[in-house]
KOLLOBA-222144 format. One record per residue (C-alpha): residue in one letter; residue number from 1; x, y, z. Coordinates in Angstrom, 3 decimals. Layout:
KOLLOBA-222144
atom lose->A kolti->NUM px->X py->Y pz->Z
...
//
This chain:
KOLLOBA-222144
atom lose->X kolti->1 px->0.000 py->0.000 pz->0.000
atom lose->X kolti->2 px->1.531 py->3.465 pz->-0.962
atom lose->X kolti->3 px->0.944 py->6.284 pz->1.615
atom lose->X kolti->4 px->-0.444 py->9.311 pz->0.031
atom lose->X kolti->5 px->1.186 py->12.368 pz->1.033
atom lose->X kolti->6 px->-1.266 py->15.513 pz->2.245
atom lose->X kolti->7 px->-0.544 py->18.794 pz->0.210
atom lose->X kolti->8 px->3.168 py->20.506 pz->1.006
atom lose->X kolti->9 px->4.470 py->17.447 pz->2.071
atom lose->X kolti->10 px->5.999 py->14.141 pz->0.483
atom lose->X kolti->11 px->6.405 py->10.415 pz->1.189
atom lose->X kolti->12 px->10.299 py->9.489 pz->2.307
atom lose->X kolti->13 px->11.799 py->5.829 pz->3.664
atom lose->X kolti->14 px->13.959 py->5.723 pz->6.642
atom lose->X kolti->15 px->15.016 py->2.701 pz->7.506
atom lose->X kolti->16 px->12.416 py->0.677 pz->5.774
atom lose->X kolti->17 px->9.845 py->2.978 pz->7.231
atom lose->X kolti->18 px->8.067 py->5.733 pz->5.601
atom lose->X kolti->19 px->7.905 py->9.223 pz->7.317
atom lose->X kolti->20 px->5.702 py->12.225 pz->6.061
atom lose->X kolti->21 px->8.571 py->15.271 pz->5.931
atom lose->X kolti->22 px->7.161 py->19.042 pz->5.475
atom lose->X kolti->23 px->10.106 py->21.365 pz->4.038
atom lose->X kolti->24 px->10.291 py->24.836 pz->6.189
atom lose->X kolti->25 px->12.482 py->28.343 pz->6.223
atom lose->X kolti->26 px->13.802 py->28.809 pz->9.334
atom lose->X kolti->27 px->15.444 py->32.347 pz->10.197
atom lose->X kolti->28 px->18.056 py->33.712 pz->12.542
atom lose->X kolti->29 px->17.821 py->36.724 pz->13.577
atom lose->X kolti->30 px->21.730 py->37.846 pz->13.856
atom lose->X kolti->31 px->21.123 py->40.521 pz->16.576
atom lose->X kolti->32 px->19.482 py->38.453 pz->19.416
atom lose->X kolti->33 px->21.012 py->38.820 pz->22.598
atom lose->X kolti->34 px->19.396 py->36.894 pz->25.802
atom lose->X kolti->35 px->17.733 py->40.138 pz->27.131
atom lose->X kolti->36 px->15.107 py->40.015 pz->24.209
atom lose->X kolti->37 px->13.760 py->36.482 pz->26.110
atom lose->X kolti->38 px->13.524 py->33.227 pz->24.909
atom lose->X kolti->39 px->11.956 py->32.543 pz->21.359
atom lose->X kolti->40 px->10.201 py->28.883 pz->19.988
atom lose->X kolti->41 px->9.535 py->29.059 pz->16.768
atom lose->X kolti->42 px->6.666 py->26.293 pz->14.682
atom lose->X kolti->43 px->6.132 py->26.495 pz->10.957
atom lose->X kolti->44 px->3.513 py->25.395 pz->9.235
atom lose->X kolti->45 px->3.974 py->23.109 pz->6.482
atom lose->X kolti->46 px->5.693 py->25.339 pz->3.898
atom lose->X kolti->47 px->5.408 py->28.202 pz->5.954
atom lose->X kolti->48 px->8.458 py->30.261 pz->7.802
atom lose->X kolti->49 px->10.187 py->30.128 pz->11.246
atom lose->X kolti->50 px->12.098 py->32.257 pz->13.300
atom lose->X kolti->51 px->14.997 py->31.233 pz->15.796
atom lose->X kolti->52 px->17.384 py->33.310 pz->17.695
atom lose->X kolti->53 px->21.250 py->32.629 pz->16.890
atom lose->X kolti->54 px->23.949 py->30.481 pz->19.435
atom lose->X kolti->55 px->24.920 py->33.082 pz->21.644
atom lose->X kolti->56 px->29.170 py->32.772 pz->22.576
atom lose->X kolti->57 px->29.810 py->31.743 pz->26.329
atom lose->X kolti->58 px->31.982 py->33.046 pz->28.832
atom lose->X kolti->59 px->35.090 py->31.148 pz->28.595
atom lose->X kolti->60 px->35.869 py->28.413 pz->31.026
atom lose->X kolti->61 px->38.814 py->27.025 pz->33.166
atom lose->X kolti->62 px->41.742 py->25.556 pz->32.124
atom lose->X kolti->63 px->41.911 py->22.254 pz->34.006
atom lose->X kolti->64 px->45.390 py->21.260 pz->35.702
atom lose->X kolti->65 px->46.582 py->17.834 pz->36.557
atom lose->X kolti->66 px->48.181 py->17.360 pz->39.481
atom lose->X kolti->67 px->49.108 py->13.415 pz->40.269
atom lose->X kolti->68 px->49.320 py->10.832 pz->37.644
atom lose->X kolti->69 px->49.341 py->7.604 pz->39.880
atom lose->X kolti->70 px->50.362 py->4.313 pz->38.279
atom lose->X kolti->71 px->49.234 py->0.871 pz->39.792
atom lose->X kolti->72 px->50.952 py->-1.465 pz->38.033
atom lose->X kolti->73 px->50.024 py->-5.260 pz->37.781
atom lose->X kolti->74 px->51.210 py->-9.020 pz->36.681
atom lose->X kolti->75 px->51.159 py->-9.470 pz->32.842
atom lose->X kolti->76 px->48.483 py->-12.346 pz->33.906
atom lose->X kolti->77 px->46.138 py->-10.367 pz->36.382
atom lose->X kolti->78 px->42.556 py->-10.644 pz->35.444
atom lose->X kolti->79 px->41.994 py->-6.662 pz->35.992
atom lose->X kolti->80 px->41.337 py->-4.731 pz->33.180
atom lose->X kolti->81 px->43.942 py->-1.449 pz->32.231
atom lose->X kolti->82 px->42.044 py->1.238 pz->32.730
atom lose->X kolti->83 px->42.591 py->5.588 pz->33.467
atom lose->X kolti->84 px->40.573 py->7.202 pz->36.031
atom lose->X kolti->85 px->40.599 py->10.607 pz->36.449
atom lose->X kolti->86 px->39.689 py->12.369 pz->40.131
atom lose->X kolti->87 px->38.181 py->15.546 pz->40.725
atom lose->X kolti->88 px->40.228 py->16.771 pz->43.276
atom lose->X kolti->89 px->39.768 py->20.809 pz->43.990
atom lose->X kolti->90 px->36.702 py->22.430 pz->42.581
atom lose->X kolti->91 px->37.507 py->25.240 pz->40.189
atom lose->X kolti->92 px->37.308 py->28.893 pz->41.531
atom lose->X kolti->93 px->37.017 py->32.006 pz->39.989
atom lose->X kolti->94 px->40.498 py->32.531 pz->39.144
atom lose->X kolti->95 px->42.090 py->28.644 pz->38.482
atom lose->X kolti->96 px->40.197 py->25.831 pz->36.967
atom lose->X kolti->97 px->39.895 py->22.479 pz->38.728
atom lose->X kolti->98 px->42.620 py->20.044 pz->40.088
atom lose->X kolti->99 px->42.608 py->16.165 pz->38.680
atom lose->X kolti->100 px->44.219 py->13.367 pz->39.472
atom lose->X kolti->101 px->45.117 py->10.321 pz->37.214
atom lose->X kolti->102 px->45.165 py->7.064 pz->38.060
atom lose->X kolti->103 px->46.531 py->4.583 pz->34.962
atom lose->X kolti->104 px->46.334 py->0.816 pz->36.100
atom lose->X kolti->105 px->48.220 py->-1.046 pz->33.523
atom lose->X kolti->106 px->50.073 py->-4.507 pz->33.058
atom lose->X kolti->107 px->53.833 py->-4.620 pz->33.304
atom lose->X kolti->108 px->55.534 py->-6.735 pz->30.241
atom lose->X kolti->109 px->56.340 py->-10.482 pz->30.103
atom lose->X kolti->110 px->59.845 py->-11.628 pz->31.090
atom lose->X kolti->111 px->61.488 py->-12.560 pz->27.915
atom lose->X kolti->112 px->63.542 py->-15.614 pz->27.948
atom lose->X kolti->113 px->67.006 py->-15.927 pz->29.292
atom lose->X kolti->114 px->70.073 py->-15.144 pz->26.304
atom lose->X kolti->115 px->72.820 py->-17.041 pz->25.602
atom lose->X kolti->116 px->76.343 py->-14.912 pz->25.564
atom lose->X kolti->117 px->78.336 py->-16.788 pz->22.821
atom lose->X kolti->118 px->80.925 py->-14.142 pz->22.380
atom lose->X kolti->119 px->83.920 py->-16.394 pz->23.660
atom lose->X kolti->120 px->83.203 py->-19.061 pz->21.542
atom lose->X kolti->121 px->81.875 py->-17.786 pz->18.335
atom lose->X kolti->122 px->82.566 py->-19.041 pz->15.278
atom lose->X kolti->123 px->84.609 py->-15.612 pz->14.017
atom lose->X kolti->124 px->86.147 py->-14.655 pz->17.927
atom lose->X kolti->125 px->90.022 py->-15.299 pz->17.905
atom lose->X kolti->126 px->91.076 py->-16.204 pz->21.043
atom lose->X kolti->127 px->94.976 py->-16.560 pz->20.195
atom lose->X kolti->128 px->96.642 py->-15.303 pz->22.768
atom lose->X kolti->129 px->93.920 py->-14.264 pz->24.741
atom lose->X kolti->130 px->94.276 py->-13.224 pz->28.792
atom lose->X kolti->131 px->92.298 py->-11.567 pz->31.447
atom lose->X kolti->132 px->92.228 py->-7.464 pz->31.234
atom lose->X kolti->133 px->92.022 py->-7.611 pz->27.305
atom lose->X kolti->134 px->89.212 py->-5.848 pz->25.256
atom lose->X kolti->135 px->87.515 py->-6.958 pz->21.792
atom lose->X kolti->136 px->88.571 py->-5.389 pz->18.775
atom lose->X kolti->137 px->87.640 py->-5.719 pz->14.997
atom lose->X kolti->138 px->90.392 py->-8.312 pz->13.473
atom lose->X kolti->139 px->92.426 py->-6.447 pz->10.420
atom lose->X kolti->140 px->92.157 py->-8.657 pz->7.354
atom lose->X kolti->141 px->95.230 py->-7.288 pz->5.866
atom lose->X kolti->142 px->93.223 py->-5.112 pz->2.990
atom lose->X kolti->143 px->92.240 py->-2.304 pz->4.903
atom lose->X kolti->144 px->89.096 py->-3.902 pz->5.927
atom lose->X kolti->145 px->88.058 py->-6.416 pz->9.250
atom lose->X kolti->146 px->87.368 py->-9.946 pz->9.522
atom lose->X kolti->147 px->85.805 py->-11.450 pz->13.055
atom lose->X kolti->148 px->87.302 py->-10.395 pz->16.545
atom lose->X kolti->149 px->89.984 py->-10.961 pz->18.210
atom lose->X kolti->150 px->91.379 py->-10.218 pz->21.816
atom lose->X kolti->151 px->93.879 py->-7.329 pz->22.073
atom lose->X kolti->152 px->95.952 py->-5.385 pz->25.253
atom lose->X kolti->153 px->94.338 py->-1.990 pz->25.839
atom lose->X kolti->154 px->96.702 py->1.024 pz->24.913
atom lose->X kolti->155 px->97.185 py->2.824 pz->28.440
atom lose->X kolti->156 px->100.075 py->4.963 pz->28.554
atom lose->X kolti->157 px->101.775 py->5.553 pz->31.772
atom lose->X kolti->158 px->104.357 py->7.777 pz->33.455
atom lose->X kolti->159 px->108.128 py->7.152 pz->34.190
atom lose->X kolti->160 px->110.405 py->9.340 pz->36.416
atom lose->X kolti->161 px->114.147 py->9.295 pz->37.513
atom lose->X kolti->162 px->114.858 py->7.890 pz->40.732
atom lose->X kolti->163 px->117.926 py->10.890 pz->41.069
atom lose->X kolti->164 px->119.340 py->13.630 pz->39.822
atom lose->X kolti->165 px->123.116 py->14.406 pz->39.528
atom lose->X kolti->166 px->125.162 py->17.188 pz->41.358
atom lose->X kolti->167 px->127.113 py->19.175 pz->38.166
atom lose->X kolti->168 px->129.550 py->21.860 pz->39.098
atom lose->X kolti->169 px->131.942 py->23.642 pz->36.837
atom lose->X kolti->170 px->131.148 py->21.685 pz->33.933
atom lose->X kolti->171 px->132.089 py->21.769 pz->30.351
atom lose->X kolti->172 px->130.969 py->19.348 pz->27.442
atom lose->X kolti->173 px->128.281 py->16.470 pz->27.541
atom lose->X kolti->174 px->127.180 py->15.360 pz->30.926
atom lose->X kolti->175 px->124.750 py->12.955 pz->32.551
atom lose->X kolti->176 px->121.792 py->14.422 pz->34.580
atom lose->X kolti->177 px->119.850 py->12.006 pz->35.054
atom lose->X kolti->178 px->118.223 py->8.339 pz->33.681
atom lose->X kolti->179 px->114.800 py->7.005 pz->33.051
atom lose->X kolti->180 px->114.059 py->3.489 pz->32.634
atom lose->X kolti->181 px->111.118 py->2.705 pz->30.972
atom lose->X kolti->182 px->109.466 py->-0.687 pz->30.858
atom lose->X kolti->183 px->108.224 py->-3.093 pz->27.845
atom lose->X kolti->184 px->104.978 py->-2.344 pz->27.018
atom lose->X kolti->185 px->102.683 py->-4.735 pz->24.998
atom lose->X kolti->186 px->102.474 py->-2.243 pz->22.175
atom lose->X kolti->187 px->104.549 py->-0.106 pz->20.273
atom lose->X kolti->188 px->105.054 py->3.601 pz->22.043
atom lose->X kolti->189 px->106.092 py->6.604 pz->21.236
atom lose->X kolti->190 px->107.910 py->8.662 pz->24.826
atom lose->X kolti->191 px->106.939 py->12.214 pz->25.432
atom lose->X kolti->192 px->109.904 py->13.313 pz->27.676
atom lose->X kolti->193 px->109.260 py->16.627 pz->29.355
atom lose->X kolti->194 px->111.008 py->18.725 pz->32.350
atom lose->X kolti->195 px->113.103 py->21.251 pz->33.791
atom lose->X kolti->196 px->116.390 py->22.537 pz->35.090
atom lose->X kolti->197 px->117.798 py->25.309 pz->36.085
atom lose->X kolti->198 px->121.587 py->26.518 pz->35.483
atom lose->X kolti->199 px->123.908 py->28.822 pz->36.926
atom lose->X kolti->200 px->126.855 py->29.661 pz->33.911
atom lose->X kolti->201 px->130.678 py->30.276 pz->35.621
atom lose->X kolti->202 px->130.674 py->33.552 pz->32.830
atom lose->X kolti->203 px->129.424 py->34.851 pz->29.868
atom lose->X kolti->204 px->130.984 py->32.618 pz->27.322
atom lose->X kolti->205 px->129.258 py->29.306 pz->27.382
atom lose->X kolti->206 px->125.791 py->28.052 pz->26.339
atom lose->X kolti->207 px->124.192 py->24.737 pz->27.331
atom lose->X kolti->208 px->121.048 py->23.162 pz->26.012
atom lose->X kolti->209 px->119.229 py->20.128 pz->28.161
atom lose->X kolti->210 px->118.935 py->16.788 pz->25.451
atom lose->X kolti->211 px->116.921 py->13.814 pz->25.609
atom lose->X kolti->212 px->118.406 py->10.881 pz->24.388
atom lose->X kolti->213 px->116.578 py->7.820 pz->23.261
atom lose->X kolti->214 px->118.294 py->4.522 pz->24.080
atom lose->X kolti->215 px->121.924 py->5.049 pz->24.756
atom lose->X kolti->216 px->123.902 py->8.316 pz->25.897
atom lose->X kolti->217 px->124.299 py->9.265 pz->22.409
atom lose->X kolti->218 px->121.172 py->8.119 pz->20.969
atom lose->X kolti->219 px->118.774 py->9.813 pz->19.212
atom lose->X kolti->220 px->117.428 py->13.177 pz->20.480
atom lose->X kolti->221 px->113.681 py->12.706 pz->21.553
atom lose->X kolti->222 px->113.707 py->15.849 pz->23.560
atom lose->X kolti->223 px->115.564 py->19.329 pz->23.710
atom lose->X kolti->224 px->115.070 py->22.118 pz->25.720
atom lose->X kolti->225 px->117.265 py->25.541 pz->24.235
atom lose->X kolti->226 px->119.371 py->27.342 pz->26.275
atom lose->X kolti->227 px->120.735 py->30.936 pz->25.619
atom lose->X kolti->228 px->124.812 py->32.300 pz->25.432
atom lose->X kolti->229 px->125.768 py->34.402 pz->28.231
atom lose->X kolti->230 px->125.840 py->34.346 pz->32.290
atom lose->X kolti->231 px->122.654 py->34.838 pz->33.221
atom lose->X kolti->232 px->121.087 py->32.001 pz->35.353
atom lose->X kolti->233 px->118.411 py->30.334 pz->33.390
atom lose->X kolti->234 px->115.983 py->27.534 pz->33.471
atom lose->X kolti->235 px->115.960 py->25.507 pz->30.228
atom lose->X kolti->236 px->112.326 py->23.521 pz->29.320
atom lose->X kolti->237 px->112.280 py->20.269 pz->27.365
atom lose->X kolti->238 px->110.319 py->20.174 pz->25.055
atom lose->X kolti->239 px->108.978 py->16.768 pz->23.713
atom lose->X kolti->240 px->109.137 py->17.130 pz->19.979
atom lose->X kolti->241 px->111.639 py->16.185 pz->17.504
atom lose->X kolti->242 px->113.241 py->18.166 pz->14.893
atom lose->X kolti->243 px->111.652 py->19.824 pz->11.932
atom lose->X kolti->244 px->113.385 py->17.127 pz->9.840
atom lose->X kolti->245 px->112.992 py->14.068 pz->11.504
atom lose->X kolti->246 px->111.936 py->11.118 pz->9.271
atom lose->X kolti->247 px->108.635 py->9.431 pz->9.610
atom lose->X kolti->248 px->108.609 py->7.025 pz->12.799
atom lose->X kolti->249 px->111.334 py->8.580 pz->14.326
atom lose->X kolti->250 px->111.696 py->7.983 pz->18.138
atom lose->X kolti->251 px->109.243 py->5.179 pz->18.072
atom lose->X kolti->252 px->109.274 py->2.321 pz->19.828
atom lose->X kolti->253 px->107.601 py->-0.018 pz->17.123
atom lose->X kolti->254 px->108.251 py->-3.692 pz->18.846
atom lose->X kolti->255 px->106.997 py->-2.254 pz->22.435
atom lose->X kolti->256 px->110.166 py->-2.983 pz->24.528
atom lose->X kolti->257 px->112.005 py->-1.536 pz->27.249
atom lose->X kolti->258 px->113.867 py->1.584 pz->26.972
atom lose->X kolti->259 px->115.845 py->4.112 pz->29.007
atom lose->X kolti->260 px->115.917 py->7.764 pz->28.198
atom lose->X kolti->261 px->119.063 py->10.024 pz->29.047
atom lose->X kolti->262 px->118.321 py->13.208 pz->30.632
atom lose->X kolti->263 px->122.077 py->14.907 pz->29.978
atom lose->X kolti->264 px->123.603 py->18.851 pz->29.720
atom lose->X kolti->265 px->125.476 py->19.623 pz->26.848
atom lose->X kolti->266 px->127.178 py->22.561 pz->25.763
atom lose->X kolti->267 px->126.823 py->23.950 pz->22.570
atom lose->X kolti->268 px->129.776 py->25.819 pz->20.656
atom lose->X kolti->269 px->132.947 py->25.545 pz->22.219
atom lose->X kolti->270 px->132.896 py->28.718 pz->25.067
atom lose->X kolti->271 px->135.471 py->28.881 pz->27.444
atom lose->X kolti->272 px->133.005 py->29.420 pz->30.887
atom lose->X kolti->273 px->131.937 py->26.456 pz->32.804
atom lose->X kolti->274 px->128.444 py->25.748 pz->33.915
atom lose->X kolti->275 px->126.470 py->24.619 pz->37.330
atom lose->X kolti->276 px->123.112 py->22.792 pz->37.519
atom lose->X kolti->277 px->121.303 py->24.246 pz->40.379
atom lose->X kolti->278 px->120.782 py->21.673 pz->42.937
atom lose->X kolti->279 px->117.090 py->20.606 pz->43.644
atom lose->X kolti->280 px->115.648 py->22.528 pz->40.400
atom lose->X kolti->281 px->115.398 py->19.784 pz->38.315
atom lose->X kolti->282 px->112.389 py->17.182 pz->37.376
atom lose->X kolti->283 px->112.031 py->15.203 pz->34.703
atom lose->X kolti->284 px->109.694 py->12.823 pz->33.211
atom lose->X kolti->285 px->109.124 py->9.840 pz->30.456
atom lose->X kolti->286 px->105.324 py->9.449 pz->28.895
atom lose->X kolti->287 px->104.311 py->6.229 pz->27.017
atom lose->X kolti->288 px->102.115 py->6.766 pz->24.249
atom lose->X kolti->289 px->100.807 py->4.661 pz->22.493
atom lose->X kolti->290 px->100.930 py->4.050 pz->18.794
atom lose->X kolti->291 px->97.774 py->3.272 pz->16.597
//
């Protein structure tokens, strides 16, 4: 059976379901505040309805969160996760209200114990190895890696003279003082540095203070400069070699032990002797590595 619709109107399904719908003009007025009263507006079928405008609010509180409480519970606890929140101050006039949160939530699953194979896998090389060594990447010989291996971590360390020698009216080359250095278990480079102060006999004699690498007349790893004339001075070694030293000079390539000769020398051939000032000398040997 079709429904017949009465004049103005017309015959619509929803859902299965037929409605009778009536089409209307409704109107706004724009300028309605909520002093002019409250207005309900009916039209007729086809006919015309007025209705005041949303009127804008005051605006309201910003809400602030104080406490964010967590109950946490076993991955396999029946309870359900869930966030609560907690009025707890009302809001005022000036502040909105307080909240608390309280998130109950499950805490993860253990995973399942690992297995450390580091010591014995398949590309760890363990020739050699000893207790205090660290892992490094294995050189393949090309500039690249292959595997792991066990190597001796490069840790410098400091070396000092036990004494000092006593030199009075001295001319020449002359022994101030030794440092033995031990074998290290990688090849080193020594960064000798110190001080010592001299008192020249007259004007016409200049001394410089040498490190020697090795032996007493082996190569110079160290030099502090001293200056012609009488004036008491106190020469600095410096631990650099000269501008023209050859590549890999003053290493110690195969890591083994070494003493370094602290000594006085003159330079030129003046005629004044020399003093070194008792107790204003110290002197020491630093291990450095090599990559």
């Amino acid at each position: 059976m079709t429904t017949t619709a009465p004049p103005g109107a017309e015959v619509i399904l929803v859902d299965g379901e037929e409605y009778l719908q009536w089409k209307a003009v409704l109107r706004v007025p724009v300028n309605w505040t909520p002093e002019k009263g409250v207005m309900v507006a009916f039209a007729p079928p086809g006919g015309i309805a007025n209705l005041p405008a949303l009127v804008q609010g005051e605006d309201g509180k910003i809400p602030v969160f104080r406490n964010i409480n967590v109950v946490e519970l076993e991955p396999d606890d029946p309870t359900d996760a869930s966030a609560e929140w907690a009025l707890a101050v009302e809001a005022t006039d000036t502040v909105g209200p307080l909240y608390d949160l309280t998130l109950t939530l499950h805490r993860g699953e253990a995973g399942a114990d690992g297995v450390m194979t580091i010591l014995t896998a398949g590309d760890f090389d363990d020739t050699g190895a000893a207790a205090g060594m660290v892992l490094a990447l294995k050189s393949n010989g090309a500039g690249g890696y292959d595997g792991v291996e066990a190597v001796t971590m490069k840790v410098g360390n400091l070396y000092w003279p036990t004494s000092i020698a006593t030199i009075s009216n001295a001319t020449g080359a002359n022994a101030l003082c030794a440092i033995a250095v031990g074998a290290q278990p990688f090849g080193y480079r020594l960064a000798v540095e110190g001080q010592q102060t001299i008192s020249p006999d007259g004007p016409d004699i200049q001394v410089d203070v040498i490190a020697r690498l090795g032996t007493t007349s082996g190569d110079i790893i160290a030099r502090g400069q001293g200056l012609a004339g009488g004036a008491v001075q106190n020469l600095i070694l410096s631990p650099v070699p000269a501008i023209n030293a050859a590549p890999g000079f003053g290493e110690v390539s195969d890591g083994a032990a070494k003493t370094v000769y602290i000594r006085l020398e003159q330079v030129g051939s003046g005629t004044d002797t020399f003093d070194a000032v008792s107790g204003r000398g110290f002197f020491g040997a630093r291990v450095e590595p090599l990559r």
